[in-house]
PDBQT receptor file of N, H, CA, C and O in Angstrom, charges set to zero:
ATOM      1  N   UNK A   1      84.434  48.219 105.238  1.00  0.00    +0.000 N 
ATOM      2  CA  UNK A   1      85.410  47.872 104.220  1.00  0.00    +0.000 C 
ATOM      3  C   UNK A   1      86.220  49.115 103.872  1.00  0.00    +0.000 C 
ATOM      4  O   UNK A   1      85.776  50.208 103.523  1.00  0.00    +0.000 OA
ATOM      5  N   UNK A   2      87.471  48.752 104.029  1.00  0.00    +0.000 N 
ATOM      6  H   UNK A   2      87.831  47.863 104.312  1.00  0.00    +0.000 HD
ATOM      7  CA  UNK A   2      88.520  49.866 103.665  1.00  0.00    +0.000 C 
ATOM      8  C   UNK A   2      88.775  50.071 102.060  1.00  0.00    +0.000 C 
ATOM      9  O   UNK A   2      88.994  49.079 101.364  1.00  0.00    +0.000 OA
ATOM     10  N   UNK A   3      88.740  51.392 101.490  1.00  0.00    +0.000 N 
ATOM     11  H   UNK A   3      88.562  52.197 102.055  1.00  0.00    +0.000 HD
ATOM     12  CA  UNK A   3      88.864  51.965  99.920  1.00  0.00    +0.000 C 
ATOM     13  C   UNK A   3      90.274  50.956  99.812  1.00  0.00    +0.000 C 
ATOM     14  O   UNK A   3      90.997  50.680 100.769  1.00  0.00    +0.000 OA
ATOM     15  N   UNK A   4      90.459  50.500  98.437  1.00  0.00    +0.000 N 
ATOM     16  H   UNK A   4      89.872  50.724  97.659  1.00  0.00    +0.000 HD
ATOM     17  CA  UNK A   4      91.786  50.055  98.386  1.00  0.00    +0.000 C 
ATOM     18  C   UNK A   4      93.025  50.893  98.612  1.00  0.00    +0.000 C 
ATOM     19  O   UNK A   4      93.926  50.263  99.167  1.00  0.00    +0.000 OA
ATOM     20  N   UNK A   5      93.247  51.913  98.379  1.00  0.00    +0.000 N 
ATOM     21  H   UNK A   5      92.515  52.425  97.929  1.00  0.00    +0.000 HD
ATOM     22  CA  UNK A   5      94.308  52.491  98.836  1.00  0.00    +0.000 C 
ATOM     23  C   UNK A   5      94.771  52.544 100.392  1.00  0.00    +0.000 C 
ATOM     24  O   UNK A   5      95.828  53.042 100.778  1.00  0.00    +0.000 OA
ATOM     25  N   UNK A   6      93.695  51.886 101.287  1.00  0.00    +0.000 N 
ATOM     26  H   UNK A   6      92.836  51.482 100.973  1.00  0.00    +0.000 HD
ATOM     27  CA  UNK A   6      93.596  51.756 102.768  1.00  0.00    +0.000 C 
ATOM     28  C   UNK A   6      94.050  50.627 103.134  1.00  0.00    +0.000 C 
ATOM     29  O   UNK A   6      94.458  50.364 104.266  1.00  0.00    +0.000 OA
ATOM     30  N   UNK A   7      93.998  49.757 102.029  1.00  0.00    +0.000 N 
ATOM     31  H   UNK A   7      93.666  49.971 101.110  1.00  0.00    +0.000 HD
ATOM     32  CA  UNK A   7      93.973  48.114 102.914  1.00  0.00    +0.000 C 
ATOM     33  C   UNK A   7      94.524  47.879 103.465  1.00  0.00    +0.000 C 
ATOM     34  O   UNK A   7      95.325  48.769 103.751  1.00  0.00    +0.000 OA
ATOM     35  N   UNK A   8      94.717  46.533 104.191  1.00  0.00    +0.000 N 
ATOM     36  H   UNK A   8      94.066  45.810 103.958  1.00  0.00    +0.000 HD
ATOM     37  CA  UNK A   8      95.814  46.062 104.846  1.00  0.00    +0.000 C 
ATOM     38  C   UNK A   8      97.064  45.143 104.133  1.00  0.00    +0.000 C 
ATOM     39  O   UNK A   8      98.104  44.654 104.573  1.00  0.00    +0.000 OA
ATOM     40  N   UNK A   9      96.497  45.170 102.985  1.00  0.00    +0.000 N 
ATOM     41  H   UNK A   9      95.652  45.567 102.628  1.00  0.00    +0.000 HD
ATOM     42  CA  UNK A   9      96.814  44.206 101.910  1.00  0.00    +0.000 C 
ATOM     43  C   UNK A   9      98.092  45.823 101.499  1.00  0.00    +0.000 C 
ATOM     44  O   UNK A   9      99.223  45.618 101.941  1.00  0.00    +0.000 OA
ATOM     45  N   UNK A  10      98.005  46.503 101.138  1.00  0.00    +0.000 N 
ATOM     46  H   UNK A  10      97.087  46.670 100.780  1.00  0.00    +0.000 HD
ATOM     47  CA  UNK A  10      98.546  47.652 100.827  1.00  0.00    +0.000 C 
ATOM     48  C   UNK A  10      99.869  48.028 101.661  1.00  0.00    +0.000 C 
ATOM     49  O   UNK A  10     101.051  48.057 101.320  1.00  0.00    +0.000 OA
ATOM     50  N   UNK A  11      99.146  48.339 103.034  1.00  0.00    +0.000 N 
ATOM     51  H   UNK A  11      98.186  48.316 103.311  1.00  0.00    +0.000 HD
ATOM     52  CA  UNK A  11     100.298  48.603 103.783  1.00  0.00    +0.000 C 
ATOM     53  C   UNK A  11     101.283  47.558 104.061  1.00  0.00    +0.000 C 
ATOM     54  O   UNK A  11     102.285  47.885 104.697  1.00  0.00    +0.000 OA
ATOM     55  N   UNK A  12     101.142  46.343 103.674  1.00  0.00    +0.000 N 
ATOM     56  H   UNK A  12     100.329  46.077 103.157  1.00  0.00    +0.000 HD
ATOM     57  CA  UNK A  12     101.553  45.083 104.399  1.00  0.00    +0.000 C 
ATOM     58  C   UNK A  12     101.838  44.258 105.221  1.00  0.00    +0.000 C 
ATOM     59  O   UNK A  12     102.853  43.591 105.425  1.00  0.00    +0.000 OA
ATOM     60  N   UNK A  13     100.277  44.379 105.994  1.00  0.00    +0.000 N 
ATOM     61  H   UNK A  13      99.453  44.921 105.828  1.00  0.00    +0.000 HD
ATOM     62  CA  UNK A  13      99.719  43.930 107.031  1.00  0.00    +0.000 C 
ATOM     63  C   UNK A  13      98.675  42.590 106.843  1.00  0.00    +0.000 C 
ATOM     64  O   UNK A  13      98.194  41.803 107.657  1.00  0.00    +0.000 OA
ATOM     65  N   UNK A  14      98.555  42.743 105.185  1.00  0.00    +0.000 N 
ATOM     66  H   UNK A  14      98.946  43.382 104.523  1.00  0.00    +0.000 HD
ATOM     67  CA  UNK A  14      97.884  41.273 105.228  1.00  0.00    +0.000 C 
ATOM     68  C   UNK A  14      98.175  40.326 103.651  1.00  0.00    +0.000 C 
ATOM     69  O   UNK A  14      98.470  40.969 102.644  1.00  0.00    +0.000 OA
ATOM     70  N   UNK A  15      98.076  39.038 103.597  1.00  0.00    +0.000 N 
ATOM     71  H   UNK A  15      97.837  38.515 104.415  1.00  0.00    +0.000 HD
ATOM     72  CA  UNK A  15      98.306  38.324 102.572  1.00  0.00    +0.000 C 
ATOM     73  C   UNK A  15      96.633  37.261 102.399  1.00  0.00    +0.000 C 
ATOM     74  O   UNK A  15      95.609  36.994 103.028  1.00  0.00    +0.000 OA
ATOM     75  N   UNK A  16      97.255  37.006 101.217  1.00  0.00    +0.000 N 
ATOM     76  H   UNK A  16      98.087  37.223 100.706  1.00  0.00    +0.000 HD
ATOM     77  CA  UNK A  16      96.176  35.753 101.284  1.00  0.00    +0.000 C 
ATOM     78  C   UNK A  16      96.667  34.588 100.772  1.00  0.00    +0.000 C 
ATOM     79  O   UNK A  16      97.412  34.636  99.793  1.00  0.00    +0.000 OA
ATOM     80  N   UNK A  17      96.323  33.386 101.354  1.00  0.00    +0.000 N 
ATOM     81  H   UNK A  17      95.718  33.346 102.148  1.00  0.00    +0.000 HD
ATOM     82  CA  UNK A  17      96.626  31.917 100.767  1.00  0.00    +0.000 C 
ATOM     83  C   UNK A  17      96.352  31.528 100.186  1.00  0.00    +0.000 C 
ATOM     84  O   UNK A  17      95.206  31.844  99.865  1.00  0.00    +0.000 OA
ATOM     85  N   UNK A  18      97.019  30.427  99.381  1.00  0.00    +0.000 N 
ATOM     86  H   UNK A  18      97.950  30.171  99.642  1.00  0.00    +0.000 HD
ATOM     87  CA  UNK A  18      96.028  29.502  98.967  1.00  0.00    +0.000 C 
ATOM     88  C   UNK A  18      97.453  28.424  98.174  1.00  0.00    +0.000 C 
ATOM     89  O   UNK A  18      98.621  28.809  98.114  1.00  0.00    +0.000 OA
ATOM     90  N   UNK A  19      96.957  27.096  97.657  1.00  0.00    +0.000 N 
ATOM     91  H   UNK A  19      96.009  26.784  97.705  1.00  0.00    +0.000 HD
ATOM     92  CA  UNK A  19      96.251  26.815  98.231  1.00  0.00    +0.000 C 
ATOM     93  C   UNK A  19      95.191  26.243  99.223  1.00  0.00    +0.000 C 
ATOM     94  O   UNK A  19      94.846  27.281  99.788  1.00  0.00    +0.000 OA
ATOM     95  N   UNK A  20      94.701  25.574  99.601  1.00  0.00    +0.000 N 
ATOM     96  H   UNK A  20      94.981  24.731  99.142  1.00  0.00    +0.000 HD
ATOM     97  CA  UNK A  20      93.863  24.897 100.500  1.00  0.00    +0.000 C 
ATOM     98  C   UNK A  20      94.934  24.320 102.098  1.00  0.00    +0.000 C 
ATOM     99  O   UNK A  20      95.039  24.693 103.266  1.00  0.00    +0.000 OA
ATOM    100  N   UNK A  21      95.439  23.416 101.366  1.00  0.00    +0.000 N 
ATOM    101  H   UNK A  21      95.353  23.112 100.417  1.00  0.00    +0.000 HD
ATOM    102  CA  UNK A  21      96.508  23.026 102.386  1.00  0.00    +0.000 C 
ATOM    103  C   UNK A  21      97.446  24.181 102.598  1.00  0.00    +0.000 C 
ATOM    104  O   UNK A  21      98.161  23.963 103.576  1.00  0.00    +0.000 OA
ATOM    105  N   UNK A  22      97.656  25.167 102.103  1.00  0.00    +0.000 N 
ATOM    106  H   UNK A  22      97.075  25.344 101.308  1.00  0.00    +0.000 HD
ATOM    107  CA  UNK A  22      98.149  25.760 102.592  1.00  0.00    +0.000 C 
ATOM    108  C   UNK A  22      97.551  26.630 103.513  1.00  0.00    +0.000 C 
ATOM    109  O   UNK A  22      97.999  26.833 104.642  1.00  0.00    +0.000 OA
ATOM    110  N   UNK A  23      96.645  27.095 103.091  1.00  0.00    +0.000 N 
ATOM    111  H   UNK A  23      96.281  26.931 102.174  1.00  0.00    +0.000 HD
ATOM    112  CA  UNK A  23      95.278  27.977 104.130  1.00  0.00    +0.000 C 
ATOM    113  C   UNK A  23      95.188  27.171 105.715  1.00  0.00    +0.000 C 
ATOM    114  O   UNK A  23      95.345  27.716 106.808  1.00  0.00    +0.000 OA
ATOM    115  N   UNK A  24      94.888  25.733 105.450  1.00  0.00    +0.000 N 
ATOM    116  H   UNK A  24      94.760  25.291 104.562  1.00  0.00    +0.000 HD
ATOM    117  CA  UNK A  24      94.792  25.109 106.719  1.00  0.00    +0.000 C 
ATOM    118  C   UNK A  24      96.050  25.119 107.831  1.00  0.00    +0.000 C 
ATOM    119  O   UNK A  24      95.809  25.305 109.024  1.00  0.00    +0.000 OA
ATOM    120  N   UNK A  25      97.436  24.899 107.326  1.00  0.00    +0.000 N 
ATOM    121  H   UNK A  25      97.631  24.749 106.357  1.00  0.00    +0.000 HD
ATOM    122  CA  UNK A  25      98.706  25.146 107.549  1.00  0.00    +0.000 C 
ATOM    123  C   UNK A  25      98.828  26.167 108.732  1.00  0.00    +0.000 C 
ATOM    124  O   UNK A  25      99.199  25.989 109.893  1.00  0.00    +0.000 OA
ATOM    125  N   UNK A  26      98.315  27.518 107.945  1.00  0.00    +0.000 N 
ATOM    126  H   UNK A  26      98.014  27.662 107.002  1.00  0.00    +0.000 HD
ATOM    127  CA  UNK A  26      98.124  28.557 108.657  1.00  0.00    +0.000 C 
ATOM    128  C   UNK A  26      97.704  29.155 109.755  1.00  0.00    +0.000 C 
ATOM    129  O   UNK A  26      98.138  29.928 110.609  1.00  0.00    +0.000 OA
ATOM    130  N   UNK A  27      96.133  28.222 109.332  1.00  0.00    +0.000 N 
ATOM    131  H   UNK A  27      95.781  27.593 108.638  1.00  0.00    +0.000 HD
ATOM    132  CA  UNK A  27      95.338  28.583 110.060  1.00  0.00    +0.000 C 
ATOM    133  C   UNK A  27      95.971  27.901 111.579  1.00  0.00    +0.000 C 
ATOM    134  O   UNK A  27      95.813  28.273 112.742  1.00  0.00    +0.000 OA
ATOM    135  N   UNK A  28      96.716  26.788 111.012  1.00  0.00    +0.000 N 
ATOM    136  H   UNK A  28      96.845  26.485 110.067  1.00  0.00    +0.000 HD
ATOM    137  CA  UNK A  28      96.942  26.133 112.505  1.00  0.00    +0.000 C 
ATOM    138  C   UNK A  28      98.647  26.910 113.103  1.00  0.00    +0.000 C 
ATOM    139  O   UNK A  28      99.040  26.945 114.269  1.00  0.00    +0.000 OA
ATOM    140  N   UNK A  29      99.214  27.331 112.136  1.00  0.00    +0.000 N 
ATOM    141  H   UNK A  29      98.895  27.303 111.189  1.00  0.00    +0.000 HD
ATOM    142  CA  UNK A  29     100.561  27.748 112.712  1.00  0.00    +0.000 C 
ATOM    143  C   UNK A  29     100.601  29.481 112.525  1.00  0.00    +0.000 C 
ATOM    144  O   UNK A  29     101.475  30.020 113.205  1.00  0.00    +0.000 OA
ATOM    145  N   UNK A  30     100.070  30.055 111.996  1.00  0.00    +0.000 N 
ATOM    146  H   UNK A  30      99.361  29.618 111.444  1.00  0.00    +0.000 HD
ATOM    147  CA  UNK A  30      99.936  31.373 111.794  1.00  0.00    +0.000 C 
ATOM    148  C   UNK A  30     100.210  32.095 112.944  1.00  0.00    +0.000 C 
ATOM    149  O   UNK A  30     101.072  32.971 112.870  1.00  0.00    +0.000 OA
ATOM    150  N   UNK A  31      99.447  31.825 114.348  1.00  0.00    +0.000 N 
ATOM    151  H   UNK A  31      98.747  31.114 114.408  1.00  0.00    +0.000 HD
ATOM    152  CA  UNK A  31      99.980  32.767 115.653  1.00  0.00    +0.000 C 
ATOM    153  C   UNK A  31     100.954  32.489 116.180  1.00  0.00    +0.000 C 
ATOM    154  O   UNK A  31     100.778  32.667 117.385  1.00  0.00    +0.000 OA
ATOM    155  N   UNK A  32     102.510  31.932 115.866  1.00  0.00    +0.000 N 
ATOM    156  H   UNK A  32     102.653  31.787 114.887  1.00  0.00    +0.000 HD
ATOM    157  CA  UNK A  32     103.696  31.662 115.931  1.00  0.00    +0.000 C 
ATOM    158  C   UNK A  32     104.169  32.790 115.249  1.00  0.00    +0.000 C 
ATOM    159  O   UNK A  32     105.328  32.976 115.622  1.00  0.00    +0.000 OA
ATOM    160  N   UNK A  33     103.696  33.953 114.115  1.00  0.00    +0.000 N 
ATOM    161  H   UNK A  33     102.755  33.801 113.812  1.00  0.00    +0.000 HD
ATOM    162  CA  UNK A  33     104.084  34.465 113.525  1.00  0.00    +0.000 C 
ATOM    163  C   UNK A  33     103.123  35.721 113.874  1.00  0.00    +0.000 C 
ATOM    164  O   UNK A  33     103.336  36.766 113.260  1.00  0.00    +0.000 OA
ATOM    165  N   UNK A  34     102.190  35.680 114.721  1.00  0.00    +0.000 N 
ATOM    166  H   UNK A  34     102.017  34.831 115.219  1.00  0.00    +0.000 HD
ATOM    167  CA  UNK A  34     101.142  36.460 114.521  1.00  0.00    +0.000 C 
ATOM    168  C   UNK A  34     100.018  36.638 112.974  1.00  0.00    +0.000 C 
ATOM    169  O   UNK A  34      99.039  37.383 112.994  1.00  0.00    +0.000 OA
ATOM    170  N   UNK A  35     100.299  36.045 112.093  1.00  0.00    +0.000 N 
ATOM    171  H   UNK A  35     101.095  35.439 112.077  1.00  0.00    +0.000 HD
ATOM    172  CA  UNK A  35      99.389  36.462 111.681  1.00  0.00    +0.000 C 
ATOM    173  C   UNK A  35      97.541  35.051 111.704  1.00  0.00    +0.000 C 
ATOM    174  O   UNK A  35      97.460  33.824 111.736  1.00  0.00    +0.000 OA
ATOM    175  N   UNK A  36      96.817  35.814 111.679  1.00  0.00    +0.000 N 
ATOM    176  H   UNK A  36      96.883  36.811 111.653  1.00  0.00    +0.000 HD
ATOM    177  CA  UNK A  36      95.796  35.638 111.845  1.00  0.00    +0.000 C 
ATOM    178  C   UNK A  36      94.805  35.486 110.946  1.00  0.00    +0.000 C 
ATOM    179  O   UNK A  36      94.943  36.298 110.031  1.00  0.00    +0.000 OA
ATOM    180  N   UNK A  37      93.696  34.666 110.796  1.00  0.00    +0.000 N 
ATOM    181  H   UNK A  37      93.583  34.007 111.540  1.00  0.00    +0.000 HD
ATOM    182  CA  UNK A  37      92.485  34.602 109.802  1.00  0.00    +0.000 C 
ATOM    183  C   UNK A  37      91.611  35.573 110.347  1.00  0.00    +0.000 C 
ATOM    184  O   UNK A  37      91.069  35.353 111.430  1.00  0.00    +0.000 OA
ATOM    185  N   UNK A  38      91.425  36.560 109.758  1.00  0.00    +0.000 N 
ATOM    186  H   UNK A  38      91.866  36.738 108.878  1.00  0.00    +0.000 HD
ATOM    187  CA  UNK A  38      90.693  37.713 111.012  1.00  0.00    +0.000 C 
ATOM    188  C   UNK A  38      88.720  37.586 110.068  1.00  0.00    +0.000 C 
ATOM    189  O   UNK A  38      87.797  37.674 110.878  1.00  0.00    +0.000 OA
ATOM    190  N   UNK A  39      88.449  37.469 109.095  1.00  0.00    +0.000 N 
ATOM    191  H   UNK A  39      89.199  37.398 108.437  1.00  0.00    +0.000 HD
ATOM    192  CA  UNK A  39      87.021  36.971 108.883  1.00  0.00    +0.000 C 
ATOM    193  C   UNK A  39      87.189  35.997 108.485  1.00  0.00    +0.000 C 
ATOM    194  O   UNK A  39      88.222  35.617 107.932  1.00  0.00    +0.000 OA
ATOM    195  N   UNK A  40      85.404  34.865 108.838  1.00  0.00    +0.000 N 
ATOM    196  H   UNK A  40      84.566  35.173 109.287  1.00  0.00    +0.000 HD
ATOM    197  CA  UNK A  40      85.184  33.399 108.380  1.00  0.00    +0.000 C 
ATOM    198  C   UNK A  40      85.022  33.532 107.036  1.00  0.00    +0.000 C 
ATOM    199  O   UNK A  40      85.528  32.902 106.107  1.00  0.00    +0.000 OA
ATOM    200  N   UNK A  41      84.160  34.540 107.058  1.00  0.00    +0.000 N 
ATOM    201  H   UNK A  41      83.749  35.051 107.812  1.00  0.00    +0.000 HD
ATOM    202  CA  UNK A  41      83.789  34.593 105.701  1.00  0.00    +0.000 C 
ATOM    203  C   UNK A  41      85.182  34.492 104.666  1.00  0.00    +0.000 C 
ATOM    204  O   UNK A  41      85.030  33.703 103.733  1.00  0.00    +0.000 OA
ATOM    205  N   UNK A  42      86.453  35.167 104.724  1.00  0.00    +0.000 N 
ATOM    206  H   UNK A  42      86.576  35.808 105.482  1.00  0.00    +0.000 HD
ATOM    207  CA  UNK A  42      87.398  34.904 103.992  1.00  0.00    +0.000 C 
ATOM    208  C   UNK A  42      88.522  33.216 104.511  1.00  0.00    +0.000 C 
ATOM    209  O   UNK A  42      89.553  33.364 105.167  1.00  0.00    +0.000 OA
ATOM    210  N   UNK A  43      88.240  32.394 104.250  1.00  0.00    +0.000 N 
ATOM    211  H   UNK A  43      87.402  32.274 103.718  1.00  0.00    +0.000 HD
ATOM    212  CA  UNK A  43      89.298  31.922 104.804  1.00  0.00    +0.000 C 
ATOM    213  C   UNK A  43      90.894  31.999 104.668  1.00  0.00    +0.000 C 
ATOM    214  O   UNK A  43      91.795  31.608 105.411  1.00  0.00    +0.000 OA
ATOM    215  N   UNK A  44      90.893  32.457 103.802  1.00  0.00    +0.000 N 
ATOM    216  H   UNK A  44      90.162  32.775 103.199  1.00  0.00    +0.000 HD
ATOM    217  CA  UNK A  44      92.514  32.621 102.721  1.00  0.00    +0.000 C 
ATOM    218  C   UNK A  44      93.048  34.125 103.344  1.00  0.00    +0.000 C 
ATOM    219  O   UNK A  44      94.092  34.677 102.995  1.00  0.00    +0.000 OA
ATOM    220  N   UNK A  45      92.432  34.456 103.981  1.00  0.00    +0.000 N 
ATOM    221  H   UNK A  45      91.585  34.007 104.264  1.00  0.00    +0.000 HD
ATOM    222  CA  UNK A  45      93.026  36.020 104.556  1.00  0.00    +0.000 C 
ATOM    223  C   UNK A  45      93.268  36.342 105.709  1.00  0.00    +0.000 C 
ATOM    224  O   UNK A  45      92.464  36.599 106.605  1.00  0.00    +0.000 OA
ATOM    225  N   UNK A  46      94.677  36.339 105.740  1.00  0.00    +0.000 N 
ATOM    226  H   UNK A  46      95.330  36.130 105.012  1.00  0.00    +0.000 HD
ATOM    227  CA  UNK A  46      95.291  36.224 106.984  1.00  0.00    +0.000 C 
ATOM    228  C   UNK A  46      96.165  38.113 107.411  1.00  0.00    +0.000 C 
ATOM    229  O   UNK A  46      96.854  38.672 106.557  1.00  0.00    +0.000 OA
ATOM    230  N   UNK A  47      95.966  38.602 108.488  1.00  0.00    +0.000 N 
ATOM    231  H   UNK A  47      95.406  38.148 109.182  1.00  0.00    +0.000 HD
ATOM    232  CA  UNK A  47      96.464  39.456 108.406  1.00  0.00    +0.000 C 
ATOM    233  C   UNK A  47      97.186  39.614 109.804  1.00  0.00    +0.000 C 
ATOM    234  O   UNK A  47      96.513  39.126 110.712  1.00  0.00    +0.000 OA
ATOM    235  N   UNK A  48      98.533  40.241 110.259  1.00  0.00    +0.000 N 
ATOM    236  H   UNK A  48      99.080  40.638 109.522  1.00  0.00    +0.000 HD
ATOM    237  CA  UNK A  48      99.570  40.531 110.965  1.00  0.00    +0.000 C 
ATOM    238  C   UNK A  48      98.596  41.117 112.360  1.00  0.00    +0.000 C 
ATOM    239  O   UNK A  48      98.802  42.311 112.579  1.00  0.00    +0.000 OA
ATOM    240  N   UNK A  49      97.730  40.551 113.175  1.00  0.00    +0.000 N 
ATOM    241  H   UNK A  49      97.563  39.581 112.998  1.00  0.00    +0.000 HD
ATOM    242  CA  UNK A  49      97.388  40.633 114.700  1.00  0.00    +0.000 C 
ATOM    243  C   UNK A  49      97.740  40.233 115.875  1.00  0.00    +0.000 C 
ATOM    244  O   UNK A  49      97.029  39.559 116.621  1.00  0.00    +0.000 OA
ATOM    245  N   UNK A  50      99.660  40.902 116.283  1.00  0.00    +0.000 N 
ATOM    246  H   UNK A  50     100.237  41.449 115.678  1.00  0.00    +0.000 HD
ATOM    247  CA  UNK A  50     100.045  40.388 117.359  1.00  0.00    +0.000 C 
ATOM    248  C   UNK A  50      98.726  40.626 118.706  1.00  0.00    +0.000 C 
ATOM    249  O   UNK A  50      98.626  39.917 119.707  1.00  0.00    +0.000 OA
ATOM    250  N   UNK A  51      98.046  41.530 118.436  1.00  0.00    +0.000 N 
ATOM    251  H   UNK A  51      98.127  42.106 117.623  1.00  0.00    +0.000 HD
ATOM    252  CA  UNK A  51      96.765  41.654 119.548  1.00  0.00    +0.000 C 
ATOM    253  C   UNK A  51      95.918  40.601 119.534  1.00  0.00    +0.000 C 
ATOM    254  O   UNK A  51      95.344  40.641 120.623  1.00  0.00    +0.000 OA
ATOM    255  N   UNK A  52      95.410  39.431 118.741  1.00  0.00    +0.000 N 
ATOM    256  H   UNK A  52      95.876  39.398 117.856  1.00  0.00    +0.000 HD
ATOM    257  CA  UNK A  52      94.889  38.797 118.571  1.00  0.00    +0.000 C 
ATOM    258  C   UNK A  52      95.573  37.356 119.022  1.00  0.00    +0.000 C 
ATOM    259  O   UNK A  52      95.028  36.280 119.266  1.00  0.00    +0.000 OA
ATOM    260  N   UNK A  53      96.648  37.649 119.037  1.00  0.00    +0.000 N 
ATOM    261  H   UNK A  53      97.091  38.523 118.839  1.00  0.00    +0.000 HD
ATOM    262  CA  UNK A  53      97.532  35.914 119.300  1.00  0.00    +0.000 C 
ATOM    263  C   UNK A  53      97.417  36.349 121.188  1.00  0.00    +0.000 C 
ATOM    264  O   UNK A  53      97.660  37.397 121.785  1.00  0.00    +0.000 OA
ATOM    265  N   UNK A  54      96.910  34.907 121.694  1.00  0.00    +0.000 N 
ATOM    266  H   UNK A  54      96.713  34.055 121.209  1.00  0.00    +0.000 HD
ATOM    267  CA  UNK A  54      97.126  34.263 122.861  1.00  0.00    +0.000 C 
ATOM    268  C   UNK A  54      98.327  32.990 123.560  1.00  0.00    +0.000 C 
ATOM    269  O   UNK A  54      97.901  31.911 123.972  1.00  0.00    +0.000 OA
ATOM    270  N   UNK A  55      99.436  33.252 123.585  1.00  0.00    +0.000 N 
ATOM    271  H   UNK A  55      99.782  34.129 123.250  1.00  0.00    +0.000 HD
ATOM    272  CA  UNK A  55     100.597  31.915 123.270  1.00  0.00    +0.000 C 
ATOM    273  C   UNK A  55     100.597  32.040 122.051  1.00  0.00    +0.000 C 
ATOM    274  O   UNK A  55     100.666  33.166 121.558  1.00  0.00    +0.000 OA
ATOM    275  N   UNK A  56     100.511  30.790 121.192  1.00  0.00    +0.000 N 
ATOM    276  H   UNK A  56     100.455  29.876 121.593  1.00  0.00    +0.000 HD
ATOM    277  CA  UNK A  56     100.315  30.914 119.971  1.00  0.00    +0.000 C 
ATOM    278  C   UNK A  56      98.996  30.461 119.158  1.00  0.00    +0.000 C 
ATOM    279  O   UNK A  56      99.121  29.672 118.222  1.00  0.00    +0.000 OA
ATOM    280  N   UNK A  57      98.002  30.860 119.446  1.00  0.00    +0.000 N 
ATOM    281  H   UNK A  57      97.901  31.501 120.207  1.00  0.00    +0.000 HD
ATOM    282  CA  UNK A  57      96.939  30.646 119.032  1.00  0.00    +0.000 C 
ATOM    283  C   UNK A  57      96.262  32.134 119.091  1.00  0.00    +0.000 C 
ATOM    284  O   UNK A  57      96.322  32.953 120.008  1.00  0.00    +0.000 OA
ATOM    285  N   UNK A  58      95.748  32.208 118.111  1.00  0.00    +0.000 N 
ATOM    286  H   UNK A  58      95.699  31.542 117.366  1.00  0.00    +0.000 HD
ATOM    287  CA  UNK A  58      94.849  33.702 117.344  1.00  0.00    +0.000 C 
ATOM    288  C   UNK A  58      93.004  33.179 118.088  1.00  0.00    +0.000 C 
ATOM    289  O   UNK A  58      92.504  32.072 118.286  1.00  0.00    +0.000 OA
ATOM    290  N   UNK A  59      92.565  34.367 118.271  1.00  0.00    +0.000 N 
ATOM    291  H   UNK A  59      92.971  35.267 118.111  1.00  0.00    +0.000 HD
ATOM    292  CA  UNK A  59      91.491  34.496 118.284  1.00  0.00    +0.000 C 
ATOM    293  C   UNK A  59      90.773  33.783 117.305  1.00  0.00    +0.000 C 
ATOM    294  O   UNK A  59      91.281  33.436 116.239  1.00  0.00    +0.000 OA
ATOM    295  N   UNK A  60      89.442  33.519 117.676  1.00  0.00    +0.000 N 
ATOM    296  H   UNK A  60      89.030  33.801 118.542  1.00  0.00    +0.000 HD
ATOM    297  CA  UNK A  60      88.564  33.542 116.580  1.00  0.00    +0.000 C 
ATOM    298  C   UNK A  60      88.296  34.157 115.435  1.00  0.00    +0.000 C 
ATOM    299  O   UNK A  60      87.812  35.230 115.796  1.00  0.00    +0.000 OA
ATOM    300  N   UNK A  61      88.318  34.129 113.939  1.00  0.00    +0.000 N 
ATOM    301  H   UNK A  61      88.711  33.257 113.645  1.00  0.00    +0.000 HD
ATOM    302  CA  UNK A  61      87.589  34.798 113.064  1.00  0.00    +0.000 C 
ATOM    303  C   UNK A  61      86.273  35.593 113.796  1.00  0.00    +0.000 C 
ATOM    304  O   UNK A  61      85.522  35.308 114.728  1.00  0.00    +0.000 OA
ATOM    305  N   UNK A  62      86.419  36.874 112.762  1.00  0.00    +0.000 N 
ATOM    306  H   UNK A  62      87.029  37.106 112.005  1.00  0.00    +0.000 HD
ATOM    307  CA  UNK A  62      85.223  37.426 112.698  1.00  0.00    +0.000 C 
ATOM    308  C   UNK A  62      84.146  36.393 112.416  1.00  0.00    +0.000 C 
ATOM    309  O   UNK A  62      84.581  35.429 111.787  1.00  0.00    +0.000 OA
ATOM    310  N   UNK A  63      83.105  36.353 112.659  1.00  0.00    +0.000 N 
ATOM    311  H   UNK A  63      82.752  37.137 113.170  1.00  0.00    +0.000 HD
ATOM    312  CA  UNK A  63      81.972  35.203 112.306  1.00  0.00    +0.000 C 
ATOM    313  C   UNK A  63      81.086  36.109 110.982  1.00  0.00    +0.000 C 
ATOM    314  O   UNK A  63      80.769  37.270 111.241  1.00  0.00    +0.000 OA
ATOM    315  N   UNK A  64      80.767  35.600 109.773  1.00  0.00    +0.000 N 
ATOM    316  H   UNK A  64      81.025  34.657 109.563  1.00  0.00    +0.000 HD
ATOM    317  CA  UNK A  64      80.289  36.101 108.300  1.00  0.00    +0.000 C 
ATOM    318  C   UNK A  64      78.769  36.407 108.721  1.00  0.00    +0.000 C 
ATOM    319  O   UNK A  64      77.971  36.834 107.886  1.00  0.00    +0.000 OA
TER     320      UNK A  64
């Protein structure tokens, strides 16, 4: 875990959703934009991983 002055949330590399329908939204259109749900454990936190998008579909979450 990054100190807050590190985050990704900081630099603006990541957001979070909500709500719900909107999270799901994401989760399904998000790698059109690159960004990504990068842990399960968060679902609402999506952060900017053109490395992670395949076409347009993101990797898997981290698993919690």
């Amino acid at each position: 875990m990054l100190p807050p002055d590190e985050s990704s949330h900081v630099t603006g590399l990541a957001i979070d959703v909500g709500p719900a329908e909107h999270v799901h939204w994401l989760s399904e259109h998000g790698g059109r934009h690159d960004l990504c749900q990068v842990y399960a454990w968060e679902p609402w936190h999506f952060e900017y991983r053109p490395e992670w998008v395949n076409g347009d579909v993101c990797r898997p979450p981290v698993p919690g």
